[in-house]
The first five atom37 places (N, CA, C, CB, O) and aatype in JSON, in Angstrom:
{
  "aatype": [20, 20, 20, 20, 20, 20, 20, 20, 20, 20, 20, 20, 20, 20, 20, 20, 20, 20, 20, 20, 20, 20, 20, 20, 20, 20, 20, 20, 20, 20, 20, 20, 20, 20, 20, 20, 20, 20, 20, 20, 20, 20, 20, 20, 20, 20, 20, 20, 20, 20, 20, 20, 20, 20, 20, 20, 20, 20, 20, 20, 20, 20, 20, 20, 20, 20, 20, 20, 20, 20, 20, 20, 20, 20, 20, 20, 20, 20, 20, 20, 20, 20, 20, 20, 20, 20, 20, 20, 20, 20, 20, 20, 20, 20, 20, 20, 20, 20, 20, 20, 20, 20, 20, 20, 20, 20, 20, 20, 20, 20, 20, 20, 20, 20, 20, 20, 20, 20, 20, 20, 20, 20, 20, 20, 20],
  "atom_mask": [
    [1, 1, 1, 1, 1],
    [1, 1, 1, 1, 1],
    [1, 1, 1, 1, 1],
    [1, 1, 1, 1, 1],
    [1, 1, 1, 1, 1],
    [1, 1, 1, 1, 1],
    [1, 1, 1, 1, 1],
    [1, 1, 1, 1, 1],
    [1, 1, 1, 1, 1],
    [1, 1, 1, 1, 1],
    [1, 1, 1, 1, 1],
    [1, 1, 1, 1, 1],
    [1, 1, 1, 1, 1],
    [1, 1, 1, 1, 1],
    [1, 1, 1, 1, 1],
    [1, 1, 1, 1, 1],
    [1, 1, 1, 1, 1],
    [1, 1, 1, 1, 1],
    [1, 1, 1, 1, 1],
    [1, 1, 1, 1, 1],
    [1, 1, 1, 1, 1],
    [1, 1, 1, 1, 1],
    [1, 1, 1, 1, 1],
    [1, 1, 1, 1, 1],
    [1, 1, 1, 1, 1],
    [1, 1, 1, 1, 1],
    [1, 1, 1, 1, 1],
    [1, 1, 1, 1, 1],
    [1, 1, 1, 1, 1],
    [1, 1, 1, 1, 1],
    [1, 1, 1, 1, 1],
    [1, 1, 1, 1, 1],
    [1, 1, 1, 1, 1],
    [1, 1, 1, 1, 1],
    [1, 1, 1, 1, 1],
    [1, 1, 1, 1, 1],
    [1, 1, 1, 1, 1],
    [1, 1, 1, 1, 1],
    [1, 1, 1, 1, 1],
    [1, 1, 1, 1, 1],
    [1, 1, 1, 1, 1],
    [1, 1, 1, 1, 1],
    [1, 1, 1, 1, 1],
    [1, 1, 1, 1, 1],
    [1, 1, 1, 1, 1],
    [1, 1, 1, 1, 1],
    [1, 1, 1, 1, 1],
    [1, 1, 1, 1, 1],
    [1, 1, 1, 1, 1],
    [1, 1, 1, 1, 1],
    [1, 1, 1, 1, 1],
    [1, 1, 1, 1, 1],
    [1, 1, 1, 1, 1],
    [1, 1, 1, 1, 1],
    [1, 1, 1, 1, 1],
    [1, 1, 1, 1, 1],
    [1, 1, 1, 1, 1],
    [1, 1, 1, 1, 1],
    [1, 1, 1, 1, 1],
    [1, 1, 1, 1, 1],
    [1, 1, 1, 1, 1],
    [1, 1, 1, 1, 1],
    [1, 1, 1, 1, 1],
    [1, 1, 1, 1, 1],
    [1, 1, 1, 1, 1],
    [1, 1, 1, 1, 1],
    [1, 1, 1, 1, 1],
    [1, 1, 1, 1, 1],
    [1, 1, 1, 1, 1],
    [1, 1, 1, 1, 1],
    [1, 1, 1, 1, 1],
    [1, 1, 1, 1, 1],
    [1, 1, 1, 1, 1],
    [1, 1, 1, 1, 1],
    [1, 1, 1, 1, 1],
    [1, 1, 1, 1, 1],
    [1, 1, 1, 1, 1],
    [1, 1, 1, 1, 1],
    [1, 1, 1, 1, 1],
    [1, 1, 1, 1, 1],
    [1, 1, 1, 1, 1],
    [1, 1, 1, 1, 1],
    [1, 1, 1, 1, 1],
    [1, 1, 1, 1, 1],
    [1, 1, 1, 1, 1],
    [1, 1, 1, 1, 1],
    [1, 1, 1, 1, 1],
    [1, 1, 1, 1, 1],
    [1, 1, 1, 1, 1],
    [1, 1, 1, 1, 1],
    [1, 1, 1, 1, 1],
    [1, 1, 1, 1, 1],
    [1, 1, 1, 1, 1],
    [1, 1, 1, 1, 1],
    [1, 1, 1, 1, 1],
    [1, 1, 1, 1, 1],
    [1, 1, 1, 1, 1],
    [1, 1, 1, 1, 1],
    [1, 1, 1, 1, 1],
    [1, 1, 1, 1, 1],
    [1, 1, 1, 1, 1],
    [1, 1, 1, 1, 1],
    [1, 1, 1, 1, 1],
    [1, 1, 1, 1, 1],
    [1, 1, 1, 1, 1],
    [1, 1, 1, 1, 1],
    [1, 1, 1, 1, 1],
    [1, 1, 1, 1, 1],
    [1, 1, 1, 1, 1],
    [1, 1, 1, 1, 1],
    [1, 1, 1, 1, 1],
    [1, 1, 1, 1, 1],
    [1, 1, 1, 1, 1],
    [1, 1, 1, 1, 1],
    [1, 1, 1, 1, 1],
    [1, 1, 1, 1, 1],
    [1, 1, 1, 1, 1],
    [1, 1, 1, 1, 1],
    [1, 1, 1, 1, 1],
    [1, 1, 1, 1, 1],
    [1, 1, 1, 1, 1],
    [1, 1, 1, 1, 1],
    [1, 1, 1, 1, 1],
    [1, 1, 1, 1, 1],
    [1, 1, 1, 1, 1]
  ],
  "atom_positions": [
    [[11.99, -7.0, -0.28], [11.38, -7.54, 0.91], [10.54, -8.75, 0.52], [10.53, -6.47, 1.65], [9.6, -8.58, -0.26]],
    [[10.76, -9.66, 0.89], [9.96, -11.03, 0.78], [8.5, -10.9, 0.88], [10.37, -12.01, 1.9], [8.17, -10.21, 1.84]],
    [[7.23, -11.51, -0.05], [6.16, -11.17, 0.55], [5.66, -11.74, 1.25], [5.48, -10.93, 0.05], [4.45, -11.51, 1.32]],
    [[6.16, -12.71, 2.1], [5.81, -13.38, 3.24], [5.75, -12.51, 4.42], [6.69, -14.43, 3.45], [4.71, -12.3, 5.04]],
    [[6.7, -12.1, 4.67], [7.16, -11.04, 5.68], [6.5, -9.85, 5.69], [8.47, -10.68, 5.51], [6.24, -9.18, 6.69]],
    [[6.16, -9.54, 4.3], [5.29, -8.54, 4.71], [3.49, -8.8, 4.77], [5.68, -7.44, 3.73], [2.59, -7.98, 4.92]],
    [[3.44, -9.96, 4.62], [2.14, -10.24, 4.89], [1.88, -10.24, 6.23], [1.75, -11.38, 4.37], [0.77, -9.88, 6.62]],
    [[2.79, -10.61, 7.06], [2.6, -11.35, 8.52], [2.7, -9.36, 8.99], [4.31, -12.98, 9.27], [2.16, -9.04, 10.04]],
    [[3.11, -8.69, 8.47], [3.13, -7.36, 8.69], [1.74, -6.63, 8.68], [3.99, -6.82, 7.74], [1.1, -6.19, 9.63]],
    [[1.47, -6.61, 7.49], [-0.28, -6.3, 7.49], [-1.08, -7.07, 8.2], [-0.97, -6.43, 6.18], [-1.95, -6.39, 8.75]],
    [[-1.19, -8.59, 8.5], [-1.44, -8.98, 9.21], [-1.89, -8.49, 10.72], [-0.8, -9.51, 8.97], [-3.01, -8.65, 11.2]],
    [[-0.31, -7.61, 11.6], [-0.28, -7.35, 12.73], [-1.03, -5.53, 12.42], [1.39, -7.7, 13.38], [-1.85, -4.84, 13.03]],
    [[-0.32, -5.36, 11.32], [-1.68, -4.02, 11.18], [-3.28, -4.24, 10.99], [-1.42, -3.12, 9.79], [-4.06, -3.84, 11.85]],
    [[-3.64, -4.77, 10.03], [-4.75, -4.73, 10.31], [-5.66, -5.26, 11.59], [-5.01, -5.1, 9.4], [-6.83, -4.9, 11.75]],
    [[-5.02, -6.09, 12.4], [-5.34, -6.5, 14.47], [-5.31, -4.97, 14.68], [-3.65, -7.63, 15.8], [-6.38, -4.63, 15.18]],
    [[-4.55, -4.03, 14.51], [-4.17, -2.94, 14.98], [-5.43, -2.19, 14.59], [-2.84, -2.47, 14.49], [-6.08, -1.62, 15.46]],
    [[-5.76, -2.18, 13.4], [-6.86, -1.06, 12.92], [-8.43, -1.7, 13.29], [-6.69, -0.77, 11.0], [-9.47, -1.07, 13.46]],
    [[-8.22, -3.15, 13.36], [-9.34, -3.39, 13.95], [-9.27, -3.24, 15.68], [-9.72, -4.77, 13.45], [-10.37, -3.27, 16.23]],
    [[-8.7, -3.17, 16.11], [-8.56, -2.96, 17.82], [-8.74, -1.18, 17.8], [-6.6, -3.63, 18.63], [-9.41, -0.69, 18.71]],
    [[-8.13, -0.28, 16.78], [-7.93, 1.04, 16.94], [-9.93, 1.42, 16.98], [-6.74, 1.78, 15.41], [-10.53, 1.84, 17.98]],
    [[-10.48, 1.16, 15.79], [-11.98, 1.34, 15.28], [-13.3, 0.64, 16.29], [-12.01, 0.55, 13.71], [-14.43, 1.01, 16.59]],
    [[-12.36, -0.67, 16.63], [-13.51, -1.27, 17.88], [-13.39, -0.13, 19.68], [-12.78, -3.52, 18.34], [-14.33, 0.32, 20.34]],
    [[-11.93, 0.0, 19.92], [-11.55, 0.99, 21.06], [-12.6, 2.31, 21.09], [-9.9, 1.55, 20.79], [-13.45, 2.67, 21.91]],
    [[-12.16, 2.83, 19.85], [-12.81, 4.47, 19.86], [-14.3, 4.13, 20.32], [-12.81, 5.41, 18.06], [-14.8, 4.69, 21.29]],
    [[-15.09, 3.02, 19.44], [-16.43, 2.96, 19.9], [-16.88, 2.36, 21.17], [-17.07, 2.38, 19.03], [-18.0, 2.67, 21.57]],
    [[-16.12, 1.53, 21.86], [-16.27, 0.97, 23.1], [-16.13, 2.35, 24.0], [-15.14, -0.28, 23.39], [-16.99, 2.64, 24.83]],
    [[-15.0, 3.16, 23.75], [-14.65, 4.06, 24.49], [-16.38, 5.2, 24.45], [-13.0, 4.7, 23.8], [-17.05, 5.56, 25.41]],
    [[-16.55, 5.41, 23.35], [-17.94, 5.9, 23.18], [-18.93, 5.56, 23.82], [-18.33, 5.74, 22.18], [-19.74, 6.49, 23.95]],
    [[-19.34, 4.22, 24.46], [-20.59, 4.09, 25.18], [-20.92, 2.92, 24.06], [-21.7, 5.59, 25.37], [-21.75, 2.18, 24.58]],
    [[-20.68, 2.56, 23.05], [-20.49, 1.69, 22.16], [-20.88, 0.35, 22.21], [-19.45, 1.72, 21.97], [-20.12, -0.04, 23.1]],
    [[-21.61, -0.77, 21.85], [-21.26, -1.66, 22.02], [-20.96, -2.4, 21.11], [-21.76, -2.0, 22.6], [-22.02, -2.92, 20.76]],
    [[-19.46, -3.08, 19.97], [-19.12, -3.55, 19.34], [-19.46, -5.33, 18.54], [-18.32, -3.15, 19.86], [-18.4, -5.96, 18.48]],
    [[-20.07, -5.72, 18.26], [-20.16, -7.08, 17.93], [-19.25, -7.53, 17.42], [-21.01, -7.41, 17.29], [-18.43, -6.77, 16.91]],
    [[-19.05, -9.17, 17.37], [-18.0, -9.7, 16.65], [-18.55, -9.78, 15.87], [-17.32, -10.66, 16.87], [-17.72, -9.42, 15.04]],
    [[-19.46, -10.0, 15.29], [-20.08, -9.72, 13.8], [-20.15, -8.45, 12.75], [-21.32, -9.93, 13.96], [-20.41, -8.37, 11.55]],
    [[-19.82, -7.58, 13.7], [-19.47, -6.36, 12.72], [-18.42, -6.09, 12.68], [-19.97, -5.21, 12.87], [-18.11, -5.32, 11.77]],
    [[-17.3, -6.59, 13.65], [-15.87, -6.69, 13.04], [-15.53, -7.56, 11.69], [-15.02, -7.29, 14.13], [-14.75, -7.2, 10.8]],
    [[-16.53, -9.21, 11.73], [-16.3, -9.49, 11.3], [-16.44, -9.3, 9.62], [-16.42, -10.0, 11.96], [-15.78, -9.65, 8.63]],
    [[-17.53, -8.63, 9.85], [-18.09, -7.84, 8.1], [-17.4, -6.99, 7.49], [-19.36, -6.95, 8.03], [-17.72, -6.75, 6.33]],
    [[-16.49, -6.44, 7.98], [-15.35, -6.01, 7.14], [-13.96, -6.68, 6.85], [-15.05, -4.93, 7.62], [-13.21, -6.33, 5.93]],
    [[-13.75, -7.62, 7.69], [-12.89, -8.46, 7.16], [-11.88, -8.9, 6.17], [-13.29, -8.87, 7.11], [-10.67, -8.95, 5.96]],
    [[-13.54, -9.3, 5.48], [-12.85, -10.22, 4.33], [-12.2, -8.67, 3.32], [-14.36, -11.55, 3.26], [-11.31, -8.74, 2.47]],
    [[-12.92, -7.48, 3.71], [-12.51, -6.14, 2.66], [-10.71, -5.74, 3.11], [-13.84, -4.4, 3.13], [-9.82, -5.26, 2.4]],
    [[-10.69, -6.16, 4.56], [-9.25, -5.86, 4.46], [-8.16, -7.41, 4.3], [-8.9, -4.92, 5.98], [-6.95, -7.59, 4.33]],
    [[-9.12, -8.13, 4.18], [-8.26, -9.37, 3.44], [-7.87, -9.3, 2.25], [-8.88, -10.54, 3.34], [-6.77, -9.54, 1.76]],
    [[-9.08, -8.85, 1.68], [-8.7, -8.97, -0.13], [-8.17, -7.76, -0.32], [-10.06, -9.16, -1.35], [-7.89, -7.98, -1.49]],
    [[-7.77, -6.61, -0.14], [-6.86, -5.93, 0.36], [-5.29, -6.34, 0.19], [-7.25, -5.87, 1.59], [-4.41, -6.27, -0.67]],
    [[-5.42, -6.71, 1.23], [-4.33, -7.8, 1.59], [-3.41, -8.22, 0.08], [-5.25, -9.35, 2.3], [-2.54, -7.75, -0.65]],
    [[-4.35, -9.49, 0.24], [-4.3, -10.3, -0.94], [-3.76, -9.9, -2.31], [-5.48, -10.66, -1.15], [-2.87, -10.47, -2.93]],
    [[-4.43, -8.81, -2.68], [-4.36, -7.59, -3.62], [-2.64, -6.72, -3.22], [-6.0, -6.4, -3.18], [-2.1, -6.29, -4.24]],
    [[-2.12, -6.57, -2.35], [-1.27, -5.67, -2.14], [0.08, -7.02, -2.34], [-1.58, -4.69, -0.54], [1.03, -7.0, -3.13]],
    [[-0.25, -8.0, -1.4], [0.85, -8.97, -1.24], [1.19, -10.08, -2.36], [0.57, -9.67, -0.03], [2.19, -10.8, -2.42]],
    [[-0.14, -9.99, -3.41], [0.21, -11.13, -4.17], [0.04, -10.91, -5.57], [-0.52, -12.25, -3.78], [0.81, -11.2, -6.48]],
    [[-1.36, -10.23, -5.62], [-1.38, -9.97, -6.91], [-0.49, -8.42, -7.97], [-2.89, -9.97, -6.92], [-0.27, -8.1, -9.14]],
    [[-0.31, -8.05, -6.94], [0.71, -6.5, -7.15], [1.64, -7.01, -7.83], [1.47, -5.62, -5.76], [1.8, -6.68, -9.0]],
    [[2.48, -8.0, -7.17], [3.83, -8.52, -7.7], [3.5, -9.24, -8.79], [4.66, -9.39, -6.76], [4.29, -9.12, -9.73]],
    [[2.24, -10.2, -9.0], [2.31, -10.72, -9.97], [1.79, -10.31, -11.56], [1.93, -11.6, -9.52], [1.94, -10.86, -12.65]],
    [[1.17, -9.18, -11.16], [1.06, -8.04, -12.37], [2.28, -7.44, -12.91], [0.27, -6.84, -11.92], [2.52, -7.14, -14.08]],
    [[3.04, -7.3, -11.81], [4.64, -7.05, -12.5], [5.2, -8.05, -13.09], [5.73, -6.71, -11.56], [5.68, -7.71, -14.17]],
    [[5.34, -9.13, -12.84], [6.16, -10.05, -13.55], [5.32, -10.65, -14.95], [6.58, -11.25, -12.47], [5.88, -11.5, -15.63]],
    [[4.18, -10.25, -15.26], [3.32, -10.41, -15.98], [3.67, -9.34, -17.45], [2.06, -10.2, -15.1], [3.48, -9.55, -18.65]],
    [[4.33, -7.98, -16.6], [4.43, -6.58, -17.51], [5.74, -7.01, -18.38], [4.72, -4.9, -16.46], [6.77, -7.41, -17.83]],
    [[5.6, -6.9, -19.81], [6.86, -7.19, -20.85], [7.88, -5.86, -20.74], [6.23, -7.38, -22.65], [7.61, -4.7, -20.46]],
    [[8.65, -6.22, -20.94], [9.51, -5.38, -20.83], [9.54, -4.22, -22.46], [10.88, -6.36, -20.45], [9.25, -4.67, -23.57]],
    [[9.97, -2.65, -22.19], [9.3, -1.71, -22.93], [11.1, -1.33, -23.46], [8.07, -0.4, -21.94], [12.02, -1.21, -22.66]],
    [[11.22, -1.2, -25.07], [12.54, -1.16, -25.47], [12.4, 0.2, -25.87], [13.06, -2.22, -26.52], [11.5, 0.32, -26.7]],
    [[13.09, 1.46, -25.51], [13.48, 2.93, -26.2], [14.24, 2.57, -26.92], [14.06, 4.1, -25.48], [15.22, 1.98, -26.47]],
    [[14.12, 2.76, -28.18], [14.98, 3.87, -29.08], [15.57, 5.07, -29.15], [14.58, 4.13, -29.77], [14.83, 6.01, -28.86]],
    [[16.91, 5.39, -29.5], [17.17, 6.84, -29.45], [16.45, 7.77, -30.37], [18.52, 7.04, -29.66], [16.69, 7.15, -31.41]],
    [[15.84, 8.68, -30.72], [14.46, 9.48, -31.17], [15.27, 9.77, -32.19], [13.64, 10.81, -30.27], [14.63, 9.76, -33.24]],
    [[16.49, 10.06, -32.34], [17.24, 10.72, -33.84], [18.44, 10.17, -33.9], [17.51, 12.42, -33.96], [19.17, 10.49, -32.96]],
    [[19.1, 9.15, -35.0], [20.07, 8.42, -34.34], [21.25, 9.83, -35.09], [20.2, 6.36, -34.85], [22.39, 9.63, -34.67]],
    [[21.22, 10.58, -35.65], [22.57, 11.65, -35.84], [22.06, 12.48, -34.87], [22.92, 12.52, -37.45], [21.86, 13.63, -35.25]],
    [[21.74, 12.18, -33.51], [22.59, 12.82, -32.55], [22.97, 12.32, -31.58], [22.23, 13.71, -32.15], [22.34, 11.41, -31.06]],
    [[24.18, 12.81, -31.03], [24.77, 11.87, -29.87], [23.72, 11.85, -28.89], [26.2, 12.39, -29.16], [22.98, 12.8, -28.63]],
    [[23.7, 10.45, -28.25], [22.95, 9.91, -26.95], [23.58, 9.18, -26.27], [21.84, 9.24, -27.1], [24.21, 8.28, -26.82]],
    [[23.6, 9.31, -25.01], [24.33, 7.96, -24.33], [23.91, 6.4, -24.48], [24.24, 8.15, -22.88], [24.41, 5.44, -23.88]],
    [[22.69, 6.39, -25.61], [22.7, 4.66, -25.75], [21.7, 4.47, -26.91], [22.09, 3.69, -24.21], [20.58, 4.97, -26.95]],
    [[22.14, 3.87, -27.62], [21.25, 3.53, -29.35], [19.93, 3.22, -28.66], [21.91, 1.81, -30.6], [18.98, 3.97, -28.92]],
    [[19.69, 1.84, -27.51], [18.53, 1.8, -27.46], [18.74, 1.24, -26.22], [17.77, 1.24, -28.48], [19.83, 0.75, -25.94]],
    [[17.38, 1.25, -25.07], [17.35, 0.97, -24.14], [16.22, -0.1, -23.61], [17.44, 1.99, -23.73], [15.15, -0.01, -24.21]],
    [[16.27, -0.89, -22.81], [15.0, -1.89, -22.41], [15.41, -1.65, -20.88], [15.01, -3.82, -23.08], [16.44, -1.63, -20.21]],
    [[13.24, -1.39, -20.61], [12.96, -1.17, -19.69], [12.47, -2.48, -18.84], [12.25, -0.2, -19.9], [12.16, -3.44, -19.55]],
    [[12.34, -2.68, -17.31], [11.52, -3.91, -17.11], [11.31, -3.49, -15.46], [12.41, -5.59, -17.54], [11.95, -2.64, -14.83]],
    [[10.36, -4.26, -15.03], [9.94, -3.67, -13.34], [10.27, -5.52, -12.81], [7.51, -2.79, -13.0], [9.81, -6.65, -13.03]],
    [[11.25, -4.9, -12.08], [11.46, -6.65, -11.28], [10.24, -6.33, -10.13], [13.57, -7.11, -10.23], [9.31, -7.04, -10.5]],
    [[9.86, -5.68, -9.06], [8.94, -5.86, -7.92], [8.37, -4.11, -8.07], [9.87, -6.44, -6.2], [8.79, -3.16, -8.74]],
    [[7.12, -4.28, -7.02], [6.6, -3.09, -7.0], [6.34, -2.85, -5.45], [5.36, -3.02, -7.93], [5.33, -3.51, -5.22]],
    [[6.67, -2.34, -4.48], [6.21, -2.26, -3.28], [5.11, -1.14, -2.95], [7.31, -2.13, -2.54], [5.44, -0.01, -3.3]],
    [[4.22, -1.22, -2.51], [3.73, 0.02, -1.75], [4.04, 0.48, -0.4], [2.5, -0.05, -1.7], [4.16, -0.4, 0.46]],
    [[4.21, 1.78, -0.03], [4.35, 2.01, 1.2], [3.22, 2.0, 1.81], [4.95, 3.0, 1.42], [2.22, 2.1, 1.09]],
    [[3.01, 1.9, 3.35], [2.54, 2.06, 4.47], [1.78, 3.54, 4.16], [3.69, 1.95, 5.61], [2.54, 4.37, 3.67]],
    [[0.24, 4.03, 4.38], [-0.13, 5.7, 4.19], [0.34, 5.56, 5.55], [-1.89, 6.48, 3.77], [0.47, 4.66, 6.37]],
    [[0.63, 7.46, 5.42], [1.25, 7.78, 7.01], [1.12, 9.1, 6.56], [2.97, 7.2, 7.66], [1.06, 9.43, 5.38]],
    [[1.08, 9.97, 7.71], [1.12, 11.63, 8.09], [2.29, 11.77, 7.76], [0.85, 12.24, 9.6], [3.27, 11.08, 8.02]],
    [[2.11, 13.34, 6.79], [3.63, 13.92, 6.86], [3.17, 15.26, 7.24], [4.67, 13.88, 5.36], [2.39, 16.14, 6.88]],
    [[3.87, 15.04, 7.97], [4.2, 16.3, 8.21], [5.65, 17.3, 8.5], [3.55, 16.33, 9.06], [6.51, 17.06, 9.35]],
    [[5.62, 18.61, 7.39], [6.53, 19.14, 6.96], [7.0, 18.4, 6.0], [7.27, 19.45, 7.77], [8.15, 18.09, 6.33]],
    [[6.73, 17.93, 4.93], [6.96, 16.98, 4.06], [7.85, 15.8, 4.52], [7.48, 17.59, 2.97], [8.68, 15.29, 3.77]],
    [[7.68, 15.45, 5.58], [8.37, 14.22, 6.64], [7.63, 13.14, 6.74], [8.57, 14.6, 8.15], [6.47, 13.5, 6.55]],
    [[7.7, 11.88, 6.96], [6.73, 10.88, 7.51], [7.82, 9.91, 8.41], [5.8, 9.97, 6.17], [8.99, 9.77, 8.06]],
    [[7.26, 9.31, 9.57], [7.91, 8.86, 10.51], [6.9, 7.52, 10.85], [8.18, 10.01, 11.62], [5.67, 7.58, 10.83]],
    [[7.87, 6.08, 11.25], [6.87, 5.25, 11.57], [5.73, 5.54, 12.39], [7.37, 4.34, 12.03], [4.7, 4.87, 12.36]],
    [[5.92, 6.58, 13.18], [5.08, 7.2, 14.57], [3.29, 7.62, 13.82], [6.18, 9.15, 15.33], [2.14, 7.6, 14.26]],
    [[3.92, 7.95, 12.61], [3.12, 8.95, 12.1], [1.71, 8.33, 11.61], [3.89, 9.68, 10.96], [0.72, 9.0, 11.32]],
    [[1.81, 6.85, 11.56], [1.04, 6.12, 11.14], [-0.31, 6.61, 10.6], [1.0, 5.35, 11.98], [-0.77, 7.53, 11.28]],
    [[-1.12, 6.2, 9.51], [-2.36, 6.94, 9.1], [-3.33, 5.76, 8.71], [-2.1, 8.05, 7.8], [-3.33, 5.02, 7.73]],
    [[-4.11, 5.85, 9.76], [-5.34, 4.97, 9.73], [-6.39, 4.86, 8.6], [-6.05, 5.33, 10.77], [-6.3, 6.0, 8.15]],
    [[-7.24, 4.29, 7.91], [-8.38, 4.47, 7.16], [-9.41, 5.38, 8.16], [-8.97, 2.98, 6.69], [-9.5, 6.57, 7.85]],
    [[-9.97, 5.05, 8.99], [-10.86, 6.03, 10.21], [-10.51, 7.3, 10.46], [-10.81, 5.53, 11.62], [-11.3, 8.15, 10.86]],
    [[-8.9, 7.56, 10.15], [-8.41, 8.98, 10.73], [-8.91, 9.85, 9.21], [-6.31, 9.06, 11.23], [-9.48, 10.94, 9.28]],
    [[-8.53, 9.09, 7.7], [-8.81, 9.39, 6.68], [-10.15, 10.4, 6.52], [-8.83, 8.24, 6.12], [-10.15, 11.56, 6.11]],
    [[-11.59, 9.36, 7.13], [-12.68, 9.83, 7.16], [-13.12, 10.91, 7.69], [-13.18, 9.18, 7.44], [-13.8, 11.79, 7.16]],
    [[-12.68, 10.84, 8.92], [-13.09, 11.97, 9.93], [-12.35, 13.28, 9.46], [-12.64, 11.58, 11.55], [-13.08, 14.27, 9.47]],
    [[-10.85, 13.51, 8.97], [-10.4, 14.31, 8.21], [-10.2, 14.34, 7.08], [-9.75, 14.54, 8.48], [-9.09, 14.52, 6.59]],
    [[-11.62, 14.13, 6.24], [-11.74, 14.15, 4.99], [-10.77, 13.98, 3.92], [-12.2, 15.03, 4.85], [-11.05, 14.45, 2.82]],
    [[-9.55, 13.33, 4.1], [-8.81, 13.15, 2.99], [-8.29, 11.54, 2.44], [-7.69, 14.01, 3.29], [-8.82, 10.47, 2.76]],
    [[-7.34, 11.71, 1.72], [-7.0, 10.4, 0.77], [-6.37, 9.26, 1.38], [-6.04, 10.75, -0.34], [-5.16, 9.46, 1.53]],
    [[-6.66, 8.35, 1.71], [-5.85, 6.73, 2.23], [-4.81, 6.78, 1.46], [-6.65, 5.11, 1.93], [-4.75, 5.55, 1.52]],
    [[-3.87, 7.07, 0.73], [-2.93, 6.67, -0.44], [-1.35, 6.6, 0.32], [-3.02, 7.99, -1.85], [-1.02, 6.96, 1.45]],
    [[-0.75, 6.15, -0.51], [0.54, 6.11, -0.29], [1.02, 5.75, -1.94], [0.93, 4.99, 0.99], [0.38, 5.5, -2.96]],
    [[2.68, 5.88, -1.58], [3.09, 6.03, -2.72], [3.78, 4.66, -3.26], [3.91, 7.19, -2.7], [4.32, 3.87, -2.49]],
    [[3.71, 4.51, -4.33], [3.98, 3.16, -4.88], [5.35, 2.95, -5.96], [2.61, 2.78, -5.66], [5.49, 3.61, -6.99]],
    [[6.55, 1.63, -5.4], [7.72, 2.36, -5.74], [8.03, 0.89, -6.83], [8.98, 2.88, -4.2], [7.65, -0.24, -6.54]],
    [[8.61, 1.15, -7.8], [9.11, -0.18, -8.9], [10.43, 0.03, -8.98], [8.48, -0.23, -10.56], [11.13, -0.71, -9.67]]
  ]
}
């Protein structure tokens, strides 16, 4: 996946998580500033930044790792092998449930807090 494309993606998510976090508190009796939207910001920019640019470029940075076969009198399917990571994507965190996850399932940082568990998702090379 191009990381252009998926920038303009996080992009339309994070509008989303900031509209989701400003809603709940408006809905509360709340009154939201643009100044306290704006103070977190730059944390889900560099974020961002961090996921779309520098991720990939830590990979292409990583040398490639050569195996040896551990005992060469015994048969192996290959004397020696070289390893290398062309891209690294992360997924989207999301609810599973029943060991399932569905775009629907989406998993907020705010939903994280309130039900005490981990923001993570899994990260694929």
């Amino acid at each position: 996946m191009p990381s252009h494309s998926k920038s303009k993606s996080r992009k339309k998510s994070e509008g989303n998580q900031v509209n989701n976090w400003t809603s709940f508190y408006k809905n509360q009796g709340f009154e939201v500033s643009q100044s306290l939207v704006d103070a977190g910001k730059h944390h889900i920019d560099a974020f961002d930044y961090g996921m779309d640019e520098c991720l990939n470029k830590a990979c292409k940075r990583m040398l490639p790792v050569l195996i040896k076969s551990p005992n060469p009198n015994v048969a192996a399917p290959f004397k020696q092998m070289r390893i290398w990571f062309d891209k690294f994507f992360l997924e989207t965190p999301s609810k599973k449930e029943g060991g399932l996850s569905t775009s629907a399932s989406k998993l907020l940082p705010r939903e994280c807090r309130e039900r005490e568990i981990t923001y993570s998702a899994p990260l694929y090379a």
